[in-house]
NURO-62725 format. One line per 8 residues: for each residue x, y, z of C-alpha. Coordinates in Angstrom, 1 decimal, decimal comma. Layout:
BEGIN
X Y Z; ...
***
This chain:
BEGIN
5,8 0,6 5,6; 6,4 4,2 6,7; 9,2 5,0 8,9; 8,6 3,1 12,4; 9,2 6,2 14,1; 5,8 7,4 15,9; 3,5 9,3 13,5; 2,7 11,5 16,2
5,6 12,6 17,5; 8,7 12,2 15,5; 10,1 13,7 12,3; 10,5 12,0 9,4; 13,3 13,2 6,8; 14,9 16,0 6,8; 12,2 18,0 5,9; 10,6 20,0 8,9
7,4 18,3 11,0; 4,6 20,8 10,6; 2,3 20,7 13,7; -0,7 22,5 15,3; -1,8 22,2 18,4; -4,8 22,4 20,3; -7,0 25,8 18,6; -9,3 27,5 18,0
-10,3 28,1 14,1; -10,5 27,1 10,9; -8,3 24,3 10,0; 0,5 5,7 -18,2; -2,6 2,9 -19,3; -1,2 -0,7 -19,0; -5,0 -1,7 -18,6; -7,5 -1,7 -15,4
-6,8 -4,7 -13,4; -4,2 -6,8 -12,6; -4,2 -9,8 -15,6; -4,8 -13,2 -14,5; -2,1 -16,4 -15,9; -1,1 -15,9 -19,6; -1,3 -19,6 -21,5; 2,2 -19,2 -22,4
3,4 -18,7 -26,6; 6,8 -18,5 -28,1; 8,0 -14,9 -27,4; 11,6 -13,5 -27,0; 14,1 -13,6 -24,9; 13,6 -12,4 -21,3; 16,4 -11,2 -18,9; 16,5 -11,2 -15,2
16,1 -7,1 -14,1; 17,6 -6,8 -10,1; 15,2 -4,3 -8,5; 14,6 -2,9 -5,3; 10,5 -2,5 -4,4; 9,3 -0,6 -1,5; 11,9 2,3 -1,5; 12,0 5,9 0,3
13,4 9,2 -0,7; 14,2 13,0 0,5; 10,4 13,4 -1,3; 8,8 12,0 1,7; 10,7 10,1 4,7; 14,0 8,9 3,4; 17,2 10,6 3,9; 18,8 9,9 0,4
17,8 11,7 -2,4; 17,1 10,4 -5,6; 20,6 11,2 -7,1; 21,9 9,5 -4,2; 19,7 6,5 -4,5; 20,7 5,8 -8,1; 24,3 6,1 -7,2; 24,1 3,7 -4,8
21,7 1,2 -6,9; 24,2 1,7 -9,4; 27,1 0,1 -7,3; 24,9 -2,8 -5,9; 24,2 -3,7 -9,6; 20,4 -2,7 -8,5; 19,0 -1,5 -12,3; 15,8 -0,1 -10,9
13,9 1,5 -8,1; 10,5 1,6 -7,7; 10,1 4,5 -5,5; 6,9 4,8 -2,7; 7,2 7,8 -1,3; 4,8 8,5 1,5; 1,2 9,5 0,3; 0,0 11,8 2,6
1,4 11,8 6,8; -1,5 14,2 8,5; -2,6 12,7 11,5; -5,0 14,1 13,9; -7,6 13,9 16,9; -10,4 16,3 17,5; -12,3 16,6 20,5; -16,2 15,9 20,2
-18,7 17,8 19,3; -16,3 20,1 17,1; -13,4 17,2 16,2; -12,6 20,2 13,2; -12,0 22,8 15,6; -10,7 21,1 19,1; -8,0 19,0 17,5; -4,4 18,1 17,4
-2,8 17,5 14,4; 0,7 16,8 13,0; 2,1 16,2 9,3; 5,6 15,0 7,8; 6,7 15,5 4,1; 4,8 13,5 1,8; 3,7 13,7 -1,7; 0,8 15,5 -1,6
2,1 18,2 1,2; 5,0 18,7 -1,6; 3,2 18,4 -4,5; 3,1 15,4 -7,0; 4,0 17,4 -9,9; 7,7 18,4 -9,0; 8,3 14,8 -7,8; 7,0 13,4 -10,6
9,4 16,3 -12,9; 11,9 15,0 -10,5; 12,0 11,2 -10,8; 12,0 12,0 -15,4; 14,8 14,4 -14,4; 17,3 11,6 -12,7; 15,9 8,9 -15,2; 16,8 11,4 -18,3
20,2 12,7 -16,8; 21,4 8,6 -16,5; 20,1 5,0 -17,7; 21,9 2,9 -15,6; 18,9 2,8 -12,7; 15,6 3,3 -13,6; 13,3 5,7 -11,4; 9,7 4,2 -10,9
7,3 6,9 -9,7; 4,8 5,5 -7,0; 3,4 6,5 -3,3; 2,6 4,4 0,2; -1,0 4,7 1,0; -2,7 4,7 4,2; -6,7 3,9 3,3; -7,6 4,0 6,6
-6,7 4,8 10,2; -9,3 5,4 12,8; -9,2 6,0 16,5; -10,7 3,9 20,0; -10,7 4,9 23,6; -10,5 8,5 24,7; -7,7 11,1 25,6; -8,7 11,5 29,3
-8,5 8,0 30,5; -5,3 7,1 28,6; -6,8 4,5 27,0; -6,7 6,7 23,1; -5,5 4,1 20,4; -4,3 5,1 16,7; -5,3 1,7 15,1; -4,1 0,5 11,3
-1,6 3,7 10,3; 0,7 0,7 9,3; -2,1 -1,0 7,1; -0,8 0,0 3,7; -0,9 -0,1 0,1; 1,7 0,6 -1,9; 0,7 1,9 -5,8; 3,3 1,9 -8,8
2,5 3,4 -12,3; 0,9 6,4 -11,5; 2,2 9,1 -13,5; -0,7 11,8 -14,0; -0,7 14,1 -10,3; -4,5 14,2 -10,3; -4,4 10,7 -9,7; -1,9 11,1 -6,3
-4,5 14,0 -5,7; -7,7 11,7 -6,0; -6,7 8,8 -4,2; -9,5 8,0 -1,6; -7,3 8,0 1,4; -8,1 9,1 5,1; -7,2 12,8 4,9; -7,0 13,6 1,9
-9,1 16,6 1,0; -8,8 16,5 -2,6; -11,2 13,2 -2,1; -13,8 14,7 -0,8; -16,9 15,2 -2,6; -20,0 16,7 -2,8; -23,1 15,3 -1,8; -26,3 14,8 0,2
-24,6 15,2 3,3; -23,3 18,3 2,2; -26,6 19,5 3,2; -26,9 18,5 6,3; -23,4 19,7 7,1; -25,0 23,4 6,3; -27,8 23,0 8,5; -26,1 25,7 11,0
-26,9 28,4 8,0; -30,4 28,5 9,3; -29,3 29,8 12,4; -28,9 33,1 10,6; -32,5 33,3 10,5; -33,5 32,9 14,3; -30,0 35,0 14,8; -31,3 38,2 12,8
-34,9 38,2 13,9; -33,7 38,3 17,6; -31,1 41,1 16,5; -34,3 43,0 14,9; -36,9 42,2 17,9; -37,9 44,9 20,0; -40,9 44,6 22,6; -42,2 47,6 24,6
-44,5 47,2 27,6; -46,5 50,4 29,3; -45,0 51,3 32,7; -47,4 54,0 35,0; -45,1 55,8 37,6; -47,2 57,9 39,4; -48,2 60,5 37,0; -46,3 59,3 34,1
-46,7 56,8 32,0; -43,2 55,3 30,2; -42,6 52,6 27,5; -40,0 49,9 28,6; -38,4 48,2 25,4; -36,3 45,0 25,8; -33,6 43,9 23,3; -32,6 40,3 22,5
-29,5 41,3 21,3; -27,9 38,8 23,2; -29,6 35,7 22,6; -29,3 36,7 19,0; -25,4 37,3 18,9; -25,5 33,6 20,7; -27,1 32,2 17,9; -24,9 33,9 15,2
-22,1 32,5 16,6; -23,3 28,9 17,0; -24,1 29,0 13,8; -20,7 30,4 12,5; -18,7 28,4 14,8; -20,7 24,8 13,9; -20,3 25,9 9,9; -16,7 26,7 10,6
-16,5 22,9 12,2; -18,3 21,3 8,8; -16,3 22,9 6,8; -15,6 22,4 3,8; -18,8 21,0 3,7; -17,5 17,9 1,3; -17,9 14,2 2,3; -14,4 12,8 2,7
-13,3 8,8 1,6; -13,4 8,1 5,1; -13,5 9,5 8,5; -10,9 8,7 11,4; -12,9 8,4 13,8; -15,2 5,4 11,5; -13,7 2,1 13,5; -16,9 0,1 11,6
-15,0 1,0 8,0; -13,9 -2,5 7,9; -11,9 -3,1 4,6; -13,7 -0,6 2,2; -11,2 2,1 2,2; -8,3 -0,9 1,4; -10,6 -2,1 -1,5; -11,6 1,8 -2,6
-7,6 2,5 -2,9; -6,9 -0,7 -5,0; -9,9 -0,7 -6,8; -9,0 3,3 -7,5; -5,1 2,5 -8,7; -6,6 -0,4 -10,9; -8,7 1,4 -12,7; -6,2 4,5 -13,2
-3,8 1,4 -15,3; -1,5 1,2 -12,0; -0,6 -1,6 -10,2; -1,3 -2,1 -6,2; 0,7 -4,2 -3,7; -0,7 -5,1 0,2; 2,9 -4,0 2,5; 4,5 -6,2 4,8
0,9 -8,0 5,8; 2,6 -9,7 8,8; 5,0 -6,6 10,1; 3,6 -5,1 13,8; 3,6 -1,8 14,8; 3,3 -0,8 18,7; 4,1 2,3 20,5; 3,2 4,5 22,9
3,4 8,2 22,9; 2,5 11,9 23,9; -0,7 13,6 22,5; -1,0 17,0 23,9; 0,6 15,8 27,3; -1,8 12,8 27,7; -1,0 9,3 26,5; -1,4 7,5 23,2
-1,2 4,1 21,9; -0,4 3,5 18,3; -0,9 0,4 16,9; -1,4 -2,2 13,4; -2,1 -5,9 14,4; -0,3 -8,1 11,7; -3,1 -8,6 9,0; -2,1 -11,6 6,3
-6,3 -12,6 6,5; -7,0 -9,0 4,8; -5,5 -10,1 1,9; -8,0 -13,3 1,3; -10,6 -10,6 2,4; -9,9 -7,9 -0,6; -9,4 -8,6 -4,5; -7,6 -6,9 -7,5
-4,2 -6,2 -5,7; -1,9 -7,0 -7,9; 1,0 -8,2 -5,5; 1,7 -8,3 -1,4; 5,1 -8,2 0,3; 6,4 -11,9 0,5; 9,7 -11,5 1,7; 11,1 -9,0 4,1
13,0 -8,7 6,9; 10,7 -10,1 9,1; 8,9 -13,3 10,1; 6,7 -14,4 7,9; 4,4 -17,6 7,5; 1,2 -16,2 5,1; 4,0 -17,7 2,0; 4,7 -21,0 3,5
2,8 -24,2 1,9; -0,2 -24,6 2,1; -1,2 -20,9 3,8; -2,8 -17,8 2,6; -0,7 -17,3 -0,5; -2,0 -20,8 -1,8; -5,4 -20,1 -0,5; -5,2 -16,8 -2,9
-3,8 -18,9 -5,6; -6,4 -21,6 -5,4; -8,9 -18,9 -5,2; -8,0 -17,6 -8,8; -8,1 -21,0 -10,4; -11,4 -21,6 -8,9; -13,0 -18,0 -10,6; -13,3 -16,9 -6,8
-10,6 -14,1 -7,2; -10,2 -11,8 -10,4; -6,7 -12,3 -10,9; -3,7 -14,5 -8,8; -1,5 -12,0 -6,6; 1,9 -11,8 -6,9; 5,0 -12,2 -4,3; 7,4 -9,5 -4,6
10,8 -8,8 -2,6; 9,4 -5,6 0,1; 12,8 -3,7 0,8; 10,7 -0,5 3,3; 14,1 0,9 2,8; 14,6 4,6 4,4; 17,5 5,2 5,8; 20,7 2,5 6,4
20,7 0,9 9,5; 17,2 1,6 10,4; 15,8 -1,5 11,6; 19,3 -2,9 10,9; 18,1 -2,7 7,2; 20,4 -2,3 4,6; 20,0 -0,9 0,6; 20,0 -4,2 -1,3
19,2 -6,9 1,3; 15,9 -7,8 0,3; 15,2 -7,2 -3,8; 13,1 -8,4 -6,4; 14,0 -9,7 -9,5; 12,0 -9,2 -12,5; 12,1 -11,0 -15,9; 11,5 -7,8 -18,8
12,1 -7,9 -22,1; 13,8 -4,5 -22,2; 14,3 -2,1 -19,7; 12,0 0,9 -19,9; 9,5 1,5 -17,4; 6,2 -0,4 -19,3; 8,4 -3,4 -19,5; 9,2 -3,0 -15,5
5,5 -2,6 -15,2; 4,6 -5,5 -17,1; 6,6 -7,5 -15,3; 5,0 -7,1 -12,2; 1,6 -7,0 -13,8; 2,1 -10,5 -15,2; 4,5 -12,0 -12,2; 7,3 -12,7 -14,1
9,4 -12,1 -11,2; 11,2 -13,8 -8,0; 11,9 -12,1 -4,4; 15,4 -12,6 -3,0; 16,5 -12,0 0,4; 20,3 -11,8 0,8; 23,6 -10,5 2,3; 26,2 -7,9 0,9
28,9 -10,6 0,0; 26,4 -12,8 -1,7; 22,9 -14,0 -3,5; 21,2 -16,9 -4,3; 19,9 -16,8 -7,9; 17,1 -18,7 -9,8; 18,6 -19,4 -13,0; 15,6 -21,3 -14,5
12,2 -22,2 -12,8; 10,1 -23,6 -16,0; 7,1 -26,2 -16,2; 7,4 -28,1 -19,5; 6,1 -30,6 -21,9; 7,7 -30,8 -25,3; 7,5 -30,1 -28,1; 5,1 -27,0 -26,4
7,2 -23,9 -25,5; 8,1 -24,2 -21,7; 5,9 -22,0 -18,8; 7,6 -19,4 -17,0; 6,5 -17,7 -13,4; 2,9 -16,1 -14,1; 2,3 -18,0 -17,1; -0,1 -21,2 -17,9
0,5 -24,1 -19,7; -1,9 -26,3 -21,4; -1,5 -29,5 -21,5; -3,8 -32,8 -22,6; -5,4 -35,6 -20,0; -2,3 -38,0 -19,3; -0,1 -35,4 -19,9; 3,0 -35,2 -17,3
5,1 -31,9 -17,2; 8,6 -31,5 -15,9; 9,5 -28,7 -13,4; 12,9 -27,8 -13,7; 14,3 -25,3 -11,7; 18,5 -24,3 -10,9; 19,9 -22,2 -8,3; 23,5 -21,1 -7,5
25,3 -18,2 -5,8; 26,5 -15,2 -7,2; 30,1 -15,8 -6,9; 29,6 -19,4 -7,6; 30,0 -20,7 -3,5; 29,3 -24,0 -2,0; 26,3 -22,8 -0,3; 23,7 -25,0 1,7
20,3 -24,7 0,8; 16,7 -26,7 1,0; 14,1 -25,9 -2,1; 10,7 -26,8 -1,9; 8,3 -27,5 -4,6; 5,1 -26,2 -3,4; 2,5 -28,4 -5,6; -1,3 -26,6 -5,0
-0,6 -26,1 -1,2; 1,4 -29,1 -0,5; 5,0 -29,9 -0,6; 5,1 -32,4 -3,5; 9,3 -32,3 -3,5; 12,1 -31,5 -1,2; 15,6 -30,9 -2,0; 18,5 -30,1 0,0
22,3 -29,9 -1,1; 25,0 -27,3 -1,9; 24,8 -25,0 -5,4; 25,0 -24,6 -7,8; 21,6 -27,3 -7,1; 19,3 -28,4 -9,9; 15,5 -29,8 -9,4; 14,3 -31,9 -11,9
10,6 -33,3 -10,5; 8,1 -35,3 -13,2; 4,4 -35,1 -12,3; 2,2 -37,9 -12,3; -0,4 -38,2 -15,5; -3,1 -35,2 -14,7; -6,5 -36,3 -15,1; -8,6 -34,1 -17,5
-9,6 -31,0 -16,4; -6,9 -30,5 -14,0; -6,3 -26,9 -12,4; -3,1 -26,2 -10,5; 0,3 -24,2 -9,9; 3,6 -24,8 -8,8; 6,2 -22,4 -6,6; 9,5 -23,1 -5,3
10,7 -21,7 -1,4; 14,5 -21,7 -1,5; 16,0 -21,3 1,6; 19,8 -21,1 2,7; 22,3 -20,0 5,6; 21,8 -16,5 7,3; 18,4 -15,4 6,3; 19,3 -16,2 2,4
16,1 -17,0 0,7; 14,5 -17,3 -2,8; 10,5 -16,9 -3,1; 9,2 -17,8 -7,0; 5,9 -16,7 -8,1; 3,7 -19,8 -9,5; 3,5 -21,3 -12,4; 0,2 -22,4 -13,5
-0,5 -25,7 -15,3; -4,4 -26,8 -16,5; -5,2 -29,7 -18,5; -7,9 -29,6 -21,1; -12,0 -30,7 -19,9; -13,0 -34,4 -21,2; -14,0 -34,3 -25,0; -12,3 -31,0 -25,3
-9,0 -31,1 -27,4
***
């Protein structure tokens, strides 16, 4: 999420707001979508990876640098950051019939006002100077805002500049450059209404005959006879500058992603940024689907509304996002049983979506105390084989991960979620294990606290949408839960909720289980 502070009106980091006013003028391959459940194999040894997702720098609108963040990962035992900084922050509002020319616009540090490359230089820079916490390039997207109402009546609304995407494991800068985002210029593209943006050209040609047109008429005064010529100098200096002025409007003369003033886009420029990440080997992730954003503010002296509706439907509404913030510090229900989240993972089973999406811990960390946040609060916690960024990537890609929400003294931990059914190697988070008709897997799962407290605590087995187990008691706790015999042909997952004292909570990514068809062995 960018900075709650107006986009409008307010600086973000401590790089200067650029603004301008009402005038007058010319203004790394890890494959292309997100993979569906693995049927799990023998493999080596994972270890649990502490990360913090969702995470702001001096780049864009935080106000620690990267140096800074490192130093202070490095002391919360954080190992990695995957960084977001903000895409692009140009907002503006034109005034019809020449929005280019009439319009107000302001713009905060972002990536592409900075320039991709020296970020990206920047983030191999800290990740080359120390090993301790790993960088992770990646940007905050806004695919679409658009505006309603109109500036004189009051009633001008900013709608959906909080609806955003967050992409991780892009590491060329033509791919920061391309993304099809509202605003971005280096989008834009040439086409058939390119045309019919330089339709004013042919005002040239009306322009320079009136310039050229002289027409005399015979006039008799008394004994003399005089020839009166009249000029259209005028009305051809008129048309010149129509022309210039409605070119100057259209230009550049390329067809951008989408157009802020579009309210009918729907979901397209959301699906045209995933689909875009996906097939550049990155990975996508919806942000804080059920945060709200309302303010009101100044636009030129008149007033504004800004606001984003909580939107948890738009992600059963869009495919091939590879994750979605699940636990953040906010309310949220879309990860409860039996909601959205198992909708989405029913969905994949089924062959309705292309891959499952992922829960990961959303930190939307700028600056401490913002929001009451704090660095380290809310984290996610990945299961790599080795720690290098396509192991980190990987990781998420395949949901071998857990998001934890906690407090400075202490953290729950998941020290084994696993589906299982000797002598077969047991499932972990993201994976799929096949089993035979009859067949009835164990889920095991064991949490405790970090400095080995008594804490209180409820776990839930989430069974295909339903609670199929509840468990409450003090950790270090252990579930042990046997399912019935599966009939044949049997598709479905299992998650655990762990919840505990003072916002402490534990959200597991699925595991899938399918049994094989009648006949088939």
């Amino acid at each position: 999420m960018a900075d709650p502070a107006s986009p409008l009106t307010a600086p973000r980091g401590p790089g200067r707001c650029r603004r301008t006013r009402w005038w007058v003028g010319l203004t790394l391959s890890l494959g292309l979508f997100s993979q569906g459940p693995v049927t799990v194999q023998a493999a080596g040894p994972l270890r649990p990876l502490v990360a913090a997702v969702h995470v702001h720098s001096t780049w864009s609108s935080g106000d620690l640098s990267l140096e800074e963040l490192t130093t202070r990962a490095r002391a919360l035992g954080i190992e990695a950051i995957f960084l977001t900084e903000n895409h692009l922050q140009r907002f503006e509002y034109g005034l019809p019939p020449l929005r280019n020319l009439l319009r107000y616009r302001v713009e905060y540090p972002s990536l592409l006002s900075r320039g991709p490359e020296p970020f990206l230089e920047a983030v191999r820079a800290v990740n080359a100077r120390q090993q301790e916490v790993l960088l992770i390039p990646g940007a905050e997207v806004i695919p679409h805002y658009y505006w309603t109402g109109d500036l004189w009546s009051g009633s001008l609304t900013m709608v959906n500049a909080q609806k955003n995407i967050l992409a991780f494991g892009l590491y060329r800068p033509e791919d920061y450059r391309g993304l099809p985002a509202v605003g971005n210029l280096g989008a834009s593209h040439w086409s058939r209404e390119s045309l019919v943006l330089l339709w004013p050209a042919v005002l040239a040609v009306p322009g320079v005959w009136l310039l050229r047109l002289r027409r005399r008429r015979p006039v008799r005064l008394q004994h003399f006879q005089l020839s009166v010529e009249r000029r259209y100098t005028g009305y051809g200096i008129l048309c010149l500058g129509l022309g210039v002025v409605l070119l100057a409007n259209n230009f550049p003369f390329r067809r951008a992603p989408v157009s802020p003033y579009d309210s009918g886009a729907g979901l397209r420029p959301h699906q045209a940024v995933i689909d875009f990440i996906a097939a550049r080997g990155g990975l996508s992730a919806w942000s804080l689907p059920e945060a709200r954003d309302h303010q009101v503010v100044t636009v030129a002296g008149r007033r504004a509304t800004i606001q984003t509706e909580p939107y948890p439907s738009d992600l059963l509404a869009t495919d091939r996002f590879t994750a979605f913030g699940g636990v953040y510090e906010d309310t949220t229900t879309f990860t409860d049983p039996g909601q959205g989240w198992d909708r989405l993972l029913a969905d994949s089973l089924d062959g309705r979506r292309a891959a499952p999406a992922w829960a990961i811990g959303e930190a939307a960390y700028h600056r401490e105390g913002q929001a009451g946040k704090r660095f380290g609060d809310v984290q996610t916690v990945l299961l790599v084989e080795r720690k290098d960024p396509a192991a980190l990537l990987q990781a998420l890609r395949a949901g071998r991960l857990y998001a934890v929400q906690r407090t400075p003294e202490v953290s729950l931990i998941l020290d084994q979620f696993q589906v299982s059914l000797p002598p077969r190697p047991p499932a972990e988070a993201g994976e799929q294990l096949a089993l035979g008709a009859g067949d009835r897997p164990e889920v095991r799962a064991v949490v405790r606290a970090t400095d080995g407290r008594r804490m209180g605590i409820q776990v839930l087995l989430d069974r295909a949408g339903a609670v199929a187990h509840s468990l409450r008691g003090e950790t270090p706790l252990t579930l042990s839960w046997t399912e019935a015999p599966l009939p044949a042909g049997t598709r479905l997952f299992y998650r655990l909720v762990v919840r505990g004292p003072a916002g402490h909570q534990i959200l597991s990514n699925p595991i899938f289980v399918q049994t094989a068809r009648e006949g088939v062995r």
